[in-house]
SEVOZA-6337 format. One record per residue: residue number from 1; chain; x, y, z of N, C-alpha, C in turn. Coordinates in steps of 0.1 Angstrom, whole numbers, always signed. Example, Ala and Ser with C-alpha at 12.3 -4.5 7.8 and 13.67 -1.06 7.14 Angstrom:
2
seq;mol;n.east;n.north;n.up;ca.east;ca.north;ca.up;c.east;c.north;c.up
1;A;+132;-57;+78;+123;-45;+78;+132;-33;+78
2;A;+128;-22;+71;+137;-11;+71;+129;+0;+79
This chain:
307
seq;mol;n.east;n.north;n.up;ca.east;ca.north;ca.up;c.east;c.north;c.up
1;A;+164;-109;-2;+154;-114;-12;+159;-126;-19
2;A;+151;-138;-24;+154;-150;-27;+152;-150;-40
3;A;+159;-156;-48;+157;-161;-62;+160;-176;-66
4;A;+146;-177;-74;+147;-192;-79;+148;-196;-92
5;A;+152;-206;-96;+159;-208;-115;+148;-215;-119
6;A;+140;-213;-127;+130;-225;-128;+134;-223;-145
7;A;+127;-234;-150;+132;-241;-168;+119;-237;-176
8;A;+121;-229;-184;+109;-230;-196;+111;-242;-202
9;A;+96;-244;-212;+97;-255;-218;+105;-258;-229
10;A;+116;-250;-234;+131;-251;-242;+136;-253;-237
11;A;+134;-262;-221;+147;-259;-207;+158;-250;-205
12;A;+153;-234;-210;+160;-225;-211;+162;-218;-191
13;A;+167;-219;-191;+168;-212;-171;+159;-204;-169
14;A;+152;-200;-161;+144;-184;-163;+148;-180;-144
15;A;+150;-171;-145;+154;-165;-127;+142;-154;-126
16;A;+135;-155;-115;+129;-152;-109;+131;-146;-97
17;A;+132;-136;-94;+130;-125;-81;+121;-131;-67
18;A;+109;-129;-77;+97;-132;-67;+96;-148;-73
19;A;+96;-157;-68;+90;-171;-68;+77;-173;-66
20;A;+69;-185;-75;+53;-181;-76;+50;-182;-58
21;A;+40;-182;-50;+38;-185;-39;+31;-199;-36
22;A;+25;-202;-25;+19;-216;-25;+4;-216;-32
23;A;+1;-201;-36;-15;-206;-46;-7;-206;-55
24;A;+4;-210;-62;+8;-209;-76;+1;-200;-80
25;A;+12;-183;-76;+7;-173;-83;+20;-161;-83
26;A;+25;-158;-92;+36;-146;-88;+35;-133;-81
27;A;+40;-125;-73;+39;-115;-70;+32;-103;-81
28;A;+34;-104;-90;+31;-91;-103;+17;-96;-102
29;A;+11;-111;-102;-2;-109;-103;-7;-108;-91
30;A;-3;-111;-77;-10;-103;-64;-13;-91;-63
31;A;-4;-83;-74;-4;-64;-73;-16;-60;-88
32;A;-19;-72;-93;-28;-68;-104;-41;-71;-96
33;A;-43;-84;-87;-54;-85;-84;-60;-76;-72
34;A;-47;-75;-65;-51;-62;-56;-55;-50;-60
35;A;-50;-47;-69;-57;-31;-75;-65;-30;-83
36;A;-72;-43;-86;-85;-46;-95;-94;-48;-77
37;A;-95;-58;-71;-99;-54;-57;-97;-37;-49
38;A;-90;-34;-45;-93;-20;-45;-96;-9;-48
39;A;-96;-6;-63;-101;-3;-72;-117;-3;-69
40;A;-123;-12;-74;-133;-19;-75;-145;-18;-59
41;A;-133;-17;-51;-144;-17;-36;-145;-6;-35
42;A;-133;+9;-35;-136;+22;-34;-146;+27;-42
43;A;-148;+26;-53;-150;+32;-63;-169;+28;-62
44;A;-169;+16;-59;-185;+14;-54;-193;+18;-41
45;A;-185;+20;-31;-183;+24;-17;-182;+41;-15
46;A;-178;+49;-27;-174;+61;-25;-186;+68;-21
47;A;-193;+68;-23;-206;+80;-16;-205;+77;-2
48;A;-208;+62;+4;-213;+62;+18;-196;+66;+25
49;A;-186;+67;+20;-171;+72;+24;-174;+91;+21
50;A;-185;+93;+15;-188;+107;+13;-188;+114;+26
51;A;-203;+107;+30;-210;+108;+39;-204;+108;+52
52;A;-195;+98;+52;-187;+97;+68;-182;+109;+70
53;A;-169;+112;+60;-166;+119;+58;-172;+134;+68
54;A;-180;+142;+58;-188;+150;+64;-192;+149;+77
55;A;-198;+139;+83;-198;+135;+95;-192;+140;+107
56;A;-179;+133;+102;-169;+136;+111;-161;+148;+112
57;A;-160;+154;+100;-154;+165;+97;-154;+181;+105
58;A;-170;+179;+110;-171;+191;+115;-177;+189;+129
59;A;-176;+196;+139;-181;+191;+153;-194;+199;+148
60;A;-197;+194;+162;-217;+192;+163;-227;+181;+159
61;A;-237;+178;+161;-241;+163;+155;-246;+168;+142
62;A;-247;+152;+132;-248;+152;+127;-255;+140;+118
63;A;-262;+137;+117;-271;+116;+115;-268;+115;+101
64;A;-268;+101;+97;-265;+97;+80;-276;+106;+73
65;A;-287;+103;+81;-304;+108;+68;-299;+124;+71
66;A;-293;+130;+78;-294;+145;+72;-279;+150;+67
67;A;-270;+143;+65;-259;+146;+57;-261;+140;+44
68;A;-268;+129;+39;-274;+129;+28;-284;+137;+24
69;A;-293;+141;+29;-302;+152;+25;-293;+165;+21
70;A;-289;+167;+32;-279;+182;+29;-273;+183;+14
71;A;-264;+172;+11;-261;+166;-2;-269;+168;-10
72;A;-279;+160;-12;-287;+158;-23;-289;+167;-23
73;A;-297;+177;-13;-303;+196;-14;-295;+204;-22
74;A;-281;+208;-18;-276;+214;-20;-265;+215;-30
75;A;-260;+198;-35;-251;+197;-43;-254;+187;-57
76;A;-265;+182;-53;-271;+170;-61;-263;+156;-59
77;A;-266;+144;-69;-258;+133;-65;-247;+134;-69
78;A;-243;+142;-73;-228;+142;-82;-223;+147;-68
79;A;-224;+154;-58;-217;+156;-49;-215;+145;-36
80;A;-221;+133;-38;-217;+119;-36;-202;+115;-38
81;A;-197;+122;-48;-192;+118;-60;-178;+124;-58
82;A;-181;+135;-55;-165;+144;-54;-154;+141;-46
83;A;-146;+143;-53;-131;+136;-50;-129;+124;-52
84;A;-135;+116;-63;-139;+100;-61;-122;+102;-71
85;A;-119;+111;-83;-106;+109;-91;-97;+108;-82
86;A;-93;+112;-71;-80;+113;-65;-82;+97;-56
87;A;-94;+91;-50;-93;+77;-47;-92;+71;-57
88;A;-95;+73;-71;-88;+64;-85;-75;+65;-85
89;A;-70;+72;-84;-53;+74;-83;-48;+67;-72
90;A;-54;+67;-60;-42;+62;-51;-50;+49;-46
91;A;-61;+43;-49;-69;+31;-44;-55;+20;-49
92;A;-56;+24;-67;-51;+4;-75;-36;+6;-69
93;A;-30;+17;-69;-12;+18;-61;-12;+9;-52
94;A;-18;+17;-42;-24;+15;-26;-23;+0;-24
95;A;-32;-4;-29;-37;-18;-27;-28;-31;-34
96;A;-21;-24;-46;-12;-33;-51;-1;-37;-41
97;A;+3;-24;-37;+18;-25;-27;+12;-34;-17
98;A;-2;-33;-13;-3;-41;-2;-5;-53;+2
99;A;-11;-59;-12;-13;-73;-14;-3;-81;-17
100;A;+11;-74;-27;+24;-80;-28;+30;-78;-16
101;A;+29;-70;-7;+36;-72;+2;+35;-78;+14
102;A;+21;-83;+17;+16;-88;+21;+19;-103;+20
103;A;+20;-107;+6;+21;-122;+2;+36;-122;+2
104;A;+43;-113;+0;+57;-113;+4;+63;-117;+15
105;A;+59;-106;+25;+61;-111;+39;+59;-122;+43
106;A;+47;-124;+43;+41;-140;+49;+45;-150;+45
107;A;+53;-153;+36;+63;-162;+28;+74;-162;+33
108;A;+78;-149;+35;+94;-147;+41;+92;-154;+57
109;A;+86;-148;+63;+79;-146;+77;+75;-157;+84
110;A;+67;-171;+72;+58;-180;+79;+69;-194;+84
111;A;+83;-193;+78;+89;-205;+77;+88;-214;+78
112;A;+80;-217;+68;+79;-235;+62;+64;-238;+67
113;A;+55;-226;+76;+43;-227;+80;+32;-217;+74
114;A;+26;-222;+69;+15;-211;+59;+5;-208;+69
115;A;+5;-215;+77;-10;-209;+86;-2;-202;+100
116;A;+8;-196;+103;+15;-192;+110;+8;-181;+112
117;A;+0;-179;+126;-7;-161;+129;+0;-156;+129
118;A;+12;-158;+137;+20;-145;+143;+27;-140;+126
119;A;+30;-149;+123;+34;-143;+100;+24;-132;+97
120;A;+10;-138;+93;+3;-131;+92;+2;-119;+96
121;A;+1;-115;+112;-2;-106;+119;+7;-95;+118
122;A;+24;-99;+117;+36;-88;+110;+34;-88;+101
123;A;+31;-95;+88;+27;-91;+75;+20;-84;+71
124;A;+11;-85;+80;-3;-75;+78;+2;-58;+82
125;A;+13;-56;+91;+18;-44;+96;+27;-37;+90
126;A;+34;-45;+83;+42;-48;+69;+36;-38;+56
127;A;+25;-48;+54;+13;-41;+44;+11;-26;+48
128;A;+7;-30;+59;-3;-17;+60;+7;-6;+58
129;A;+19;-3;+68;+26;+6;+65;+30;+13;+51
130;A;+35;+4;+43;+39;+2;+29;+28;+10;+26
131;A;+16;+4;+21;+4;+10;+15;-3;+23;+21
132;A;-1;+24;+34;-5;+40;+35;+2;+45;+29
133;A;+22;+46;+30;+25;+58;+28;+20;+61;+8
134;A;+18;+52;+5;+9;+55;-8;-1;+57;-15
135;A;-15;+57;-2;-22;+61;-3;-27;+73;+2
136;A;-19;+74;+16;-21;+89;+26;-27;+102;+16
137;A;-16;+107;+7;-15;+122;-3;-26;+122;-8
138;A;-32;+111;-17;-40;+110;-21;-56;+113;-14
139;A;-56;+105;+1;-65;+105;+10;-70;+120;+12
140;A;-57;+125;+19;-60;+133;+19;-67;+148;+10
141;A;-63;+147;+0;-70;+154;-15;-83;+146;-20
142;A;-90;+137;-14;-99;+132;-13;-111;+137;+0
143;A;-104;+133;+8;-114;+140;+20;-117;+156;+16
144;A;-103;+164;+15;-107;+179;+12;-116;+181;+1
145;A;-119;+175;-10;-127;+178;-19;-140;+173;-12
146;A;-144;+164;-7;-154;+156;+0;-165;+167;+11
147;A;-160;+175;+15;-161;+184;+20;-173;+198;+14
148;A;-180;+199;+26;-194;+206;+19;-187;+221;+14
149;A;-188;+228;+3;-184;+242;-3;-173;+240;+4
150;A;-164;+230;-3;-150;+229;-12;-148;+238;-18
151;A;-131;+242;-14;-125;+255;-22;-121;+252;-34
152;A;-117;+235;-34;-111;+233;-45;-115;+228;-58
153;A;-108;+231;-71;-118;+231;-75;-120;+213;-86
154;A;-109;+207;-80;-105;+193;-86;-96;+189;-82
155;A;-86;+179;-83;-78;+169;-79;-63;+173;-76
156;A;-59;+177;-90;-49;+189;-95;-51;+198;-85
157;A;-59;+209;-85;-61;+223;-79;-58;+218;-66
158;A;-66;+211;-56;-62;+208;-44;-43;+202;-41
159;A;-43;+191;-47;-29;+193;-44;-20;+200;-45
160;A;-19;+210;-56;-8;+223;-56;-12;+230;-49
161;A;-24;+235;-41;-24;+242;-37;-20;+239;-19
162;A;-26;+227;-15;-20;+222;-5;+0;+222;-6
163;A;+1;+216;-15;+19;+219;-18;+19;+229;-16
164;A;+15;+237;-19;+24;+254;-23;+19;+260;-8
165;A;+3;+262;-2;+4;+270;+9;+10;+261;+26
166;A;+9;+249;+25;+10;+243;+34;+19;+233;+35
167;A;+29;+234;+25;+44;+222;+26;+37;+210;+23
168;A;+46;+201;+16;+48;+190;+14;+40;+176;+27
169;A;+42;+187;+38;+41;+177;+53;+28;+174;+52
170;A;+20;+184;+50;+6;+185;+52;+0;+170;+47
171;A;+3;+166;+38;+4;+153;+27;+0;+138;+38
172;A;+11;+144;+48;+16;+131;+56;+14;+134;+69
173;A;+5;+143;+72;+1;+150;+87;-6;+135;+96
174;A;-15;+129;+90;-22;+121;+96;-21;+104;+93
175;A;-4;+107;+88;+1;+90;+83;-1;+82;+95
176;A;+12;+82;+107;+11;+78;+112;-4;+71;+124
177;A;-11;+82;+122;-24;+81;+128;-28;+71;+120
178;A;-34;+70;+105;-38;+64;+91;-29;+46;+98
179;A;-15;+48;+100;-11;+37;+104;-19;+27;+116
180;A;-17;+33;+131;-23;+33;+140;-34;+32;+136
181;A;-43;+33;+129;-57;+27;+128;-57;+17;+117
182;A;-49;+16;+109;-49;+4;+99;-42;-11;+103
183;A;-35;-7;+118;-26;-16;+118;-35;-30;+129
184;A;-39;-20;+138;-51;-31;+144;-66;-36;+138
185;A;-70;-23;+126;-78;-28;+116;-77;-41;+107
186;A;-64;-40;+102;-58;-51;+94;-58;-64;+105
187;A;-54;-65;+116;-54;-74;+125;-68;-81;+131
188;A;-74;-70;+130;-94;-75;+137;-97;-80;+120
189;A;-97;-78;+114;-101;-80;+98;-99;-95;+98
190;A;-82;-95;+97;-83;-109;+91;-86;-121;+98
191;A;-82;-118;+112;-88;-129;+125;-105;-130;+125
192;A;-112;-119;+121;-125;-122;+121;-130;-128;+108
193;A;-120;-129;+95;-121;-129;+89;-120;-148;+83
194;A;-108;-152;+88;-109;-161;+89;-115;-175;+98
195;A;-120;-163;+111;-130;-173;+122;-142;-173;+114
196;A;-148;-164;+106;-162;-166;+105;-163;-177;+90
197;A;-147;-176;+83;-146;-185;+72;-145;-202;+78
198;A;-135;-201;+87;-141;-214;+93;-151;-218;+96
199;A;-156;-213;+107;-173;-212;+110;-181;-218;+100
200;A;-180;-212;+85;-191;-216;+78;-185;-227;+70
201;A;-178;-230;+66;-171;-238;+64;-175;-254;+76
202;A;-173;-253;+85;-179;-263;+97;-189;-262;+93
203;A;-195;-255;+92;-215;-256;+97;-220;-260;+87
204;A;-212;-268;+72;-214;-272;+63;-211;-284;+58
205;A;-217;-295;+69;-206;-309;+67;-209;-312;+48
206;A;-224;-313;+44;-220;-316;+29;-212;-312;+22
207;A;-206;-298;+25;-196;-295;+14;-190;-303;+9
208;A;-180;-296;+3;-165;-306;+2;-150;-296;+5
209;A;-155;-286;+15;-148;-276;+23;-141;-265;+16
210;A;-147;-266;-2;-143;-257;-8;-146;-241;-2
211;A;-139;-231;-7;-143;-213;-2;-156;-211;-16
212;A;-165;-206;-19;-173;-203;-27;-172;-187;-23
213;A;-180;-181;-33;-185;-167;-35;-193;-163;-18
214;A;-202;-172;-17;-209;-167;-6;-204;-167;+6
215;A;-193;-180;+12;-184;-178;+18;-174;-163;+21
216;A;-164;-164;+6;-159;-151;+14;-168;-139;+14
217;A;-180;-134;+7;-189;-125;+9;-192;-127;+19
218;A;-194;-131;+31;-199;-132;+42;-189;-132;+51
219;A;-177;-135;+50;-168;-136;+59;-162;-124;+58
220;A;-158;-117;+46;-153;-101;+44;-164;-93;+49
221;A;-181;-97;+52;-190;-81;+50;-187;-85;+69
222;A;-185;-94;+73;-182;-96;+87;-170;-88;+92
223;A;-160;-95;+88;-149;-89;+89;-145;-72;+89
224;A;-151;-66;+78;-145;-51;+77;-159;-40;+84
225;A;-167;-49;+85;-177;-45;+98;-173;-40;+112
226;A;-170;-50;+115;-163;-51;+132;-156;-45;+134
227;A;-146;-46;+123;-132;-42;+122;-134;-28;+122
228;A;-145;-21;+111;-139;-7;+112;-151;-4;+122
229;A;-159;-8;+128;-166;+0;+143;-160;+2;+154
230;A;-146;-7;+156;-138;-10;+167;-124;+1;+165
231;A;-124;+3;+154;-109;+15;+152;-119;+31;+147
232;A;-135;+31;+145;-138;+43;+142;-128;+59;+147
233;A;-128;+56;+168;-123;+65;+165;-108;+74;+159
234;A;-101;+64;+161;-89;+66;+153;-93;+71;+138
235;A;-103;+69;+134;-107;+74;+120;-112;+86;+120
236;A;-119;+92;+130;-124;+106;+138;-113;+113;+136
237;A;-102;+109;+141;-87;+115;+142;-84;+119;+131
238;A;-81;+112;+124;-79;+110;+109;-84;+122;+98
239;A;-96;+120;+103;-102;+129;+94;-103;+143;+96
240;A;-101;+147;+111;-101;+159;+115;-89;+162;+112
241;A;-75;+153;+112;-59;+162;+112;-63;+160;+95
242;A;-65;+156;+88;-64;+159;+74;-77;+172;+67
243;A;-88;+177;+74;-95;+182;+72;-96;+198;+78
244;A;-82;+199;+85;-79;+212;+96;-77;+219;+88
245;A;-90;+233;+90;-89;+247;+89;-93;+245;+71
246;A;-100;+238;+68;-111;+237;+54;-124;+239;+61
247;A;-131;+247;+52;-142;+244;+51;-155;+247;+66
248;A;-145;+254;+76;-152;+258;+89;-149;+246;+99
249;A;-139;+237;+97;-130;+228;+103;-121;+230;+114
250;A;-119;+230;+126;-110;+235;+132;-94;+237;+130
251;A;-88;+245;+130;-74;+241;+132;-69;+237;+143
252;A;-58;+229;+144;-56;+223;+154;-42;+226;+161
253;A;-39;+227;+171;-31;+235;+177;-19;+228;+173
254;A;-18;+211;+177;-8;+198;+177;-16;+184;+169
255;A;-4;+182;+158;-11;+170;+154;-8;+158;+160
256;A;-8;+156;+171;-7;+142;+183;-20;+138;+184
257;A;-20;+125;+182;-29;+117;+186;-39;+126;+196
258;A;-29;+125;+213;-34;+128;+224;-41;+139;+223
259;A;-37;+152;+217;-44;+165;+214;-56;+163;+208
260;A;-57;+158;+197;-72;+158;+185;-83;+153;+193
261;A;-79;+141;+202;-86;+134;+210;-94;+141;+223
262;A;-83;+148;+228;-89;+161;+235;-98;+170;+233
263;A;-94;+177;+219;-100;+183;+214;-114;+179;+210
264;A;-115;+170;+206;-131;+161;+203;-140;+157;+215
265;A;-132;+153;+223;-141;+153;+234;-145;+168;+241
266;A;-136;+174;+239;-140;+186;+246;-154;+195;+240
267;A;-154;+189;+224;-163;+198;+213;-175;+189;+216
268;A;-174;+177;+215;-182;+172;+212;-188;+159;+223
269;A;-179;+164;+231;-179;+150;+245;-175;+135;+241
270;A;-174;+123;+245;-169;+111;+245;-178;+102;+233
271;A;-187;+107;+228;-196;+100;+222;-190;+108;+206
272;A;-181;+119;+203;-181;+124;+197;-165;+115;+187
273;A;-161;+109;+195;-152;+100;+190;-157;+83;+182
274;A;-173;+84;+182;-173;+75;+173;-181;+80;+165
275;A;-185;+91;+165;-196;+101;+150;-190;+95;+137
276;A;-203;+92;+129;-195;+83;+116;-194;+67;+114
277;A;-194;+64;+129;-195;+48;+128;-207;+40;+122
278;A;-217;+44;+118;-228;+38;+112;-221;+40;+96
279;A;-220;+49;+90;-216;+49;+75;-202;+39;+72
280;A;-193;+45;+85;-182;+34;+84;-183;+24;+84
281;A;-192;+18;+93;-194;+0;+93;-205;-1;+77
282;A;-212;+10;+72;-219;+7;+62;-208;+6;+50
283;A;-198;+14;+47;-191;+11;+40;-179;+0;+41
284;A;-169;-1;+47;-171;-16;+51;-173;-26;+51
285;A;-186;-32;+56;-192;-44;+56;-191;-52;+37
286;A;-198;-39;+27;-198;-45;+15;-183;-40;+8
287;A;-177;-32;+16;-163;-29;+3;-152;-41;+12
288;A;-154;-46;+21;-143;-58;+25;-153;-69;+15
289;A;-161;-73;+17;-170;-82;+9;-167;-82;-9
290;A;-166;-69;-12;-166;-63;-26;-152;-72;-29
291;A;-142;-65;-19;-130;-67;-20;-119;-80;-21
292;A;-127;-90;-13;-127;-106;-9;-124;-109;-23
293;A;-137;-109;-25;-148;-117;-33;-140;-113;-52
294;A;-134;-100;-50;-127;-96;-65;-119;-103;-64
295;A;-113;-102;-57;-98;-104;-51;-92;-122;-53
296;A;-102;-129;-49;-103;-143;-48;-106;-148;-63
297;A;-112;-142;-72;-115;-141;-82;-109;-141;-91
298;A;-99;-131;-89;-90;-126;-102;-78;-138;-96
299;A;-78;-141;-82;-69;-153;-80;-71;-165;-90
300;A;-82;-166;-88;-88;-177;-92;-85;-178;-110
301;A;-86;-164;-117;-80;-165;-131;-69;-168;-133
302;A;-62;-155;-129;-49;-163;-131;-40;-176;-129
303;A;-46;-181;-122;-41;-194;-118;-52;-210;-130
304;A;-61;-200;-135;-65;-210;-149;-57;-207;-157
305;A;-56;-192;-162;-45;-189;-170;-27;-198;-170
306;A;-26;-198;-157;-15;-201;-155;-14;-216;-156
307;A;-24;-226;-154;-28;-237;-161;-30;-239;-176
């Protein structure tokens, strides 16, 4: 890790850890704007992450208009709603670790080249790891509440109780998987992400090639679109090893990859590995957009502030 001496205006020394980066911006405020962006996209996003949810959770079919109805019938809209505290708790973490570490790496990583893919692309894997293992616990005590006639009875209740009947492990049963699907997620995201930002960008000779609002809105609802239709099933996976033996859920014999996979096709045939992909790409499309667009934002302050 590098440290640089820069002079307050007493020309007093000041040492720095993290050195600002090339937007003239420090690390502490990458992890503020990231958890005001993640924050911010879960938390608006949380119902139709309801709905997947449910989806996927139980074999048999199941279509968005009648897992909403079910809902609304039987639990009202507040059951949209449930488990949204435990994604408050591990969304602004989550997303902090990931944005600092993200701008971390890519710095360390790009040598002397800011537009370096191959940087990005380890950086991004970098992130993502980092940030699951901080948001995983959480996820998981989210999905279980999410779940139709939940045992649990809140945020708290579910975690101890998960702790105490099912070990500590249970927490982290579906990280690596959570990894394995965030790590080529993260990868289709930002490549689509920044082809479609070029793209509009070109197709705009008057500009003056500035990024605006509608730019990255349009380049994020692209981006986390594609991205999460192309890794759904890995998110099938996901949801099943963190959802085993709740709720009329299967247990699962092995949490491998290879096994769940089996298992789903066997329940549910080959089509049963993308159940959920319509609410996923609906959630998605606006919480990468949500997320851009905060995120670029709060960059955008602090760097007046910092002027």
């Amino acid at each position: 890790m590098t440290t640089t001496v820069t002079h307050s205006p007493d020309c007093r020394p000041e040492i720095s850890v993290f050195p600002p980066t090339r937007d003239g911006l420090s690390f502490w405020q990458f992890m503020i704007a990231g958890s005001i962006a993640g924050s911010v996209e879960h938390m608006a996003m949380f119902p139709v992450d309801t709905l997947k949810t449910r989806i996927q959770a139980l074999a048999g079919s199941s279509t968005l208009r009648q897992a909403l109805a079910s809902i609304l019938k039987s639990e009202g809209p507040a059951g949209l709603y449930r488990g949204i505290g435990a994604m408050g708790l591990g969304a602004g973490p989550a997303h902090a670790v990931y944005f600092s570490v993200y701008e971390f790496c890519k710095q360390r990583f790009s040598i002397g080249n800011p537009n370096n893919p191959l940087a990005h692309a380890i950086s991004g894997v970098c992130a993502t790891v980092a940030s699951d293992a901080a948001l995983t616990p959480m996820d998981v005590v989210k999905q279980r509440l999410q779940l139709k006639s939940s045992p649990y009875k809140g945020v708290r209740d579910c975690a101890r109780r998960i702790l105490v009947e099912e070990g500590i492990g249970a927490f982290y049963t579906s990280y690596w998987t959570t990894v394995l699907m965030n790590a080529p997620y993260t990868a289709a995201h930002f490549a689509i992400y920044e082809a479609v930002k070029r793209g509009l960008k070109e197709g705009s000779p008057g500009s003056d090639g500035g990024e605006g609002l509608v730019v990255h809105v349009t380049a994020g609802a692209a981006a986390g679109s594609l991205a999460a239709g192309l890794t759904t099933p890995l998110d099938v996976v996901k949801t099943r090893l963190q959802c085993q033996g709740v709720c009329g859920c299967d247990r699962l014999s092995s949490s491998s990859i290879t096994n769940v996979v089996r298992h789903v096709v066997k329940k549910d045939g080959k089509s049963g590995l993308m159940r959920g992909w319509i609410p996923r790409m609906l959630f998605h499309a606006p919480a990468a957009a949500i997320a851009w667009s905060t995120y670029e934002a709060s960059k955008t302050l602090f760097q007046h502030l910092h002027n």
